[in-house]
N, C-alpha and C positions, 0 to 999 in steps of 0.2 A: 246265166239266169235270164229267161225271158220277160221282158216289163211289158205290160199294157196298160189303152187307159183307162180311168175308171170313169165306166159308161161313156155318157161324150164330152166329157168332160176333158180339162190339157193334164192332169194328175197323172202322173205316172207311175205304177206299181209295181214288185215283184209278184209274181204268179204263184210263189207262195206265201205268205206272209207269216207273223208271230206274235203268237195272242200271247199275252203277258198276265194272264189272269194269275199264274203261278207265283208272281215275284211277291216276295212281300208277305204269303201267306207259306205254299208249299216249299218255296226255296227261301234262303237268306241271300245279303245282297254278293257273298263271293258267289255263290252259286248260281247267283243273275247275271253278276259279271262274264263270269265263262258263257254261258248260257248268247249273251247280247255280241260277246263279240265274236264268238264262233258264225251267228247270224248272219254280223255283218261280214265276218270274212266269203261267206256261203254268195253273197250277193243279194241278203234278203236286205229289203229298201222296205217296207212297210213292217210296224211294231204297233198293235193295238194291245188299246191298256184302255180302263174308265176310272173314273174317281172311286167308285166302291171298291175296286180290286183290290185283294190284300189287306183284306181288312179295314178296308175303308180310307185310301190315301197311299197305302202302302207300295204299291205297285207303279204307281208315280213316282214319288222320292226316289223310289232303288232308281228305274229310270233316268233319274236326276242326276242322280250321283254317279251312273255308270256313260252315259253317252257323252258328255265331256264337248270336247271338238268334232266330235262326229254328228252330234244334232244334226248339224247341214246336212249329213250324207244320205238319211234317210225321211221316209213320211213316218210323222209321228200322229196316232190316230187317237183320240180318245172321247170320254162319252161322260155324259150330265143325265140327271134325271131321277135315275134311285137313289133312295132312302140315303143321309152322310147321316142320321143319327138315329138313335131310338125314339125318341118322339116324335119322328116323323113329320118336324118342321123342315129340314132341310133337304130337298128334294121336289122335284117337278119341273116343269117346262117354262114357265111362268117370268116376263123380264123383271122382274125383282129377283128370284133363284140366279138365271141364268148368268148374270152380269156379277154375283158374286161367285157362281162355281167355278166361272172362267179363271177367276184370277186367282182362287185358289188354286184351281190344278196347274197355271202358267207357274204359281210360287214353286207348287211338290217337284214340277218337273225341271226348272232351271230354265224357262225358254221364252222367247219374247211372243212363240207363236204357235197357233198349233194348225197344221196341216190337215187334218178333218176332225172334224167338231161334230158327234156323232148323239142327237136323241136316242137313250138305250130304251125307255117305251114309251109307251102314250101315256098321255095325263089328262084323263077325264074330263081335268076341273079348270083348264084353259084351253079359249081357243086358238088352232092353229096358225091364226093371224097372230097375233101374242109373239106367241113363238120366234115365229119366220122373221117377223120384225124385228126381233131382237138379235136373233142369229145373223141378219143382213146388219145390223149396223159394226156386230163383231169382226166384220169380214170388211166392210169399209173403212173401220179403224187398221187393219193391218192384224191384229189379234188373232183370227183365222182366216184361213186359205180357204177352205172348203165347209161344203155342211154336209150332214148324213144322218138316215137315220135305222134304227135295231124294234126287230120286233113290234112293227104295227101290221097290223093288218093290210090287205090288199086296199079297200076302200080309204082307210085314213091317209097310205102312201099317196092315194088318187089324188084327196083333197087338197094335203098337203102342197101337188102339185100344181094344183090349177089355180093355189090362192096363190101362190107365189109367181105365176105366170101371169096371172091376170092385176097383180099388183106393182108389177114390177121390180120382184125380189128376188135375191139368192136362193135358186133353188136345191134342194136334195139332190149330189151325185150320185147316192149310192145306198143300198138297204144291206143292212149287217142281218143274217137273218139264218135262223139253223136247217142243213139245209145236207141230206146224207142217203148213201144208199138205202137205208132204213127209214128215213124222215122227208119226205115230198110232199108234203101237205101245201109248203107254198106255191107249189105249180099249179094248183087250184089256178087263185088270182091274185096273187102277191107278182108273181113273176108275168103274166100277160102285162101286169101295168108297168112293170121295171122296161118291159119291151119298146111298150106305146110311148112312155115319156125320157127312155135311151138312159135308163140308171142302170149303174154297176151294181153285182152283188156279191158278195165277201163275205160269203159261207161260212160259219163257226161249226163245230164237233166237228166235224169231215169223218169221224172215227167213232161217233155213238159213245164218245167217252171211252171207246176204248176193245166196243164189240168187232168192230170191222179191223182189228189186226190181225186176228187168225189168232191170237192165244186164248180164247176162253173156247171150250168143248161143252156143250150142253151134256148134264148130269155127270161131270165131273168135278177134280175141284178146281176151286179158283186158283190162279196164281197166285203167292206170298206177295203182298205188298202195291198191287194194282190198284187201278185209281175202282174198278166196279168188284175189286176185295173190298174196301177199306170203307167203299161209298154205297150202304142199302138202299137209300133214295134212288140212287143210279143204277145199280142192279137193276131196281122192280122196273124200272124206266125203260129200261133198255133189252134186257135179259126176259121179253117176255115169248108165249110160245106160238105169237106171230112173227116174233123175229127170227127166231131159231129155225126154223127150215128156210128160209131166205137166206141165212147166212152161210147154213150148210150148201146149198146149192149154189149159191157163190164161192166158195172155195171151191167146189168141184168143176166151176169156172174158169176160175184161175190156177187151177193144179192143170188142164187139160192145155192150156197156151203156157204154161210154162214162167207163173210169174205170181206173184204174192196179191195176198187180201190188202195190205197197206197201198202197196201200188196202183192195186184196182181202186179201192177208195179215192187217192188223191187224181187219179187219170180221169176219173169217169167225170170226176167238179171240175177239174179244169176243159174240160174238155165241153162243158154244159155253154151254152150261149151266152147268158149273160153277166158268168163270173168272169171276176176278173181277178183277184186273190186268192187263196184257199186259208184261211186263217186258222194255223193249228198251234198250239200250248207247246211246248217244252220245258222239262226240268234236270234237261243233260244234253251237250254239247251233240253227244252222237244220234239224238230224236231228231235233233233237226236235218243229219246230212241225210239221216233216210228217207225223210218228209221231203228234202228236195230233190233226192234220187227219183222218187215215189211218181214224179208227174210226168217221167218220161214213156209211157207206155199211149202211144198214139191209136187209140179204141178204132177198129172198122164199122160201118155201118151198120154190119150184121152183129157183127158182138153186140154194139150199143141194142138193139132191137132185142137180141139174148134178154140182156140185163132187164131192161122193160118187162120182158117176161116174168124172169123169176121175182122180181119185186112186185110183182103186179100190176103194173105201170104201163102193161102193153094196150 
């Protein structure tokens, strides 16, 4: 398994990593168990998880209960910010929230520490100094290794940057952020600024939820029991008929060199500059050896230029 680090940071990762959003809601915990240590057998060192996962805590605890003595052997990544209730007290950026979330999720997960410490989005209604300040004392005390952050926009990553530069605080390694043959929106300017201030990125869907495997056929039927069967939201999201001739011409892609839509997906993000993980879900031991088989296809020039083409991107 190849590790890099995350941005310029001394963190060191596996190239592909495992989003745990599934434990705790989609699987039960024997099913995380398999799941976690088939991972670890594979040589995956990075498991993202946040407090809402699994139903709000859930995805913690199994974690908890399943890594045992192996905590040390991996980065454990997790994230604060959204919603822990329905009234919508508990949640935000803010040092009063943060300094309780922490210790909540240090209890769920069993661990003295957590290894990135990831804002999942922005919060309006404090400012980023707020924040930073609070994240930097977390990180002073031993509590976290790292900071990161999910879904802000290009300019708020900026800010974020130069207030912690210019104050002399622990800054964001790394932006967690959705990021897919079908989905490039942050190339805009999310990613110029990941460039300028040397942050990793740790790409979530890598799979559109599931369009870029090569099992769904436009005007046919779904497969029993897939996550864009079962998920209408995801459908319409994904399944629409801007996506569908890009996808088909990306199989025709990859049927012509001799090699699958999964593999194209995870090759083309690992293969992108500034990622440094490929963050993909699993809920069966054998998702994960092919997401890791999945990164070995080393793209040329011209392919990568291909691609650009058919997505539009060129």
């Amino acid at each position: 398994m190849e590790l890099r680090n995350l941005g310029k940071s001394g963190l060191r990762v596996s190239v592909v990593g495992l989003g745990c959003n599934n434990f705790g809601g989609r699987i039960d915990l024997e099913a995380t168990r398999k799941v976690v240590h088939k991972a670890l057998d594979l040589g995956i060192t990075l498991l993202d998880t946040a407090d809402t996962y699994g139903n709000r805590g859930g995805s913690e605890e199994l974690l908890g209960q399943v890594l045992g003595a192996r905590r040390k052997d991996i980065v454990l990544a997790t994230k604060f910010c959204m919603p822990m209730d329905d009234a919508g007290v508990l949640k935000g950026a803010s040092r009063r929230y943060i300094m309780s979330a922490v210790e909540a999720s240090l209890r769920r997960l069993k661990t003295d520490w957590i290894d990135l410490y990831q804002q999942h989005q922005s919060d309006p209604l404090t400012p980023i100094e707020e924040t930073l300040r609070a994240l930097d004392d977390l990180v002073r005390q031993g509590k976290v290794r790292y900071i990161g952050c999910s879904n802000l926009p290009g300019w708020q990553a900026v800010e974020a940057q130069w207030t912690a530069k210019h104050l002399g605080l622990n800054s964001f390694i790394s932006c967690q952020d959705e990021y897919s043959l079908v989905v490039r929106g942050i190339e805009r300017e999310l990613v110029p600024a990941m460039e300028t201030y040397g942050m990793g990125l740790l790409p979530f869907f890598p799979l559109a939820s599931g369009l870029l495997t090569g099992k769904y056929k436009r005007n046919a039927p779904l497969p029993e029991g897939a996550r864009l069967t079962t998920t209408p939201r995801l459908a319409e999201r994904y399944m629409t008929d801007a996506n569908w001739p890009v996808v088909e011409r990306l199989q025709d892609f990859c049927a012509k060199r001799g090699h699958s839509m999964l593999e194209l997906a995870f090759s083309w993000l690992a293969g992108q500059p500034r990622v440094t993980s490929v963050i993909a879900g699993a809920t069966k031991p054998e998702q994960l050896e092919q997401n890791v088989k999945a990164t070995g296809w080393k793209l040329a020039a011209e392919d990568k230029a291909e691609i650009d083409r058919i997505t539009g991107k060129a």
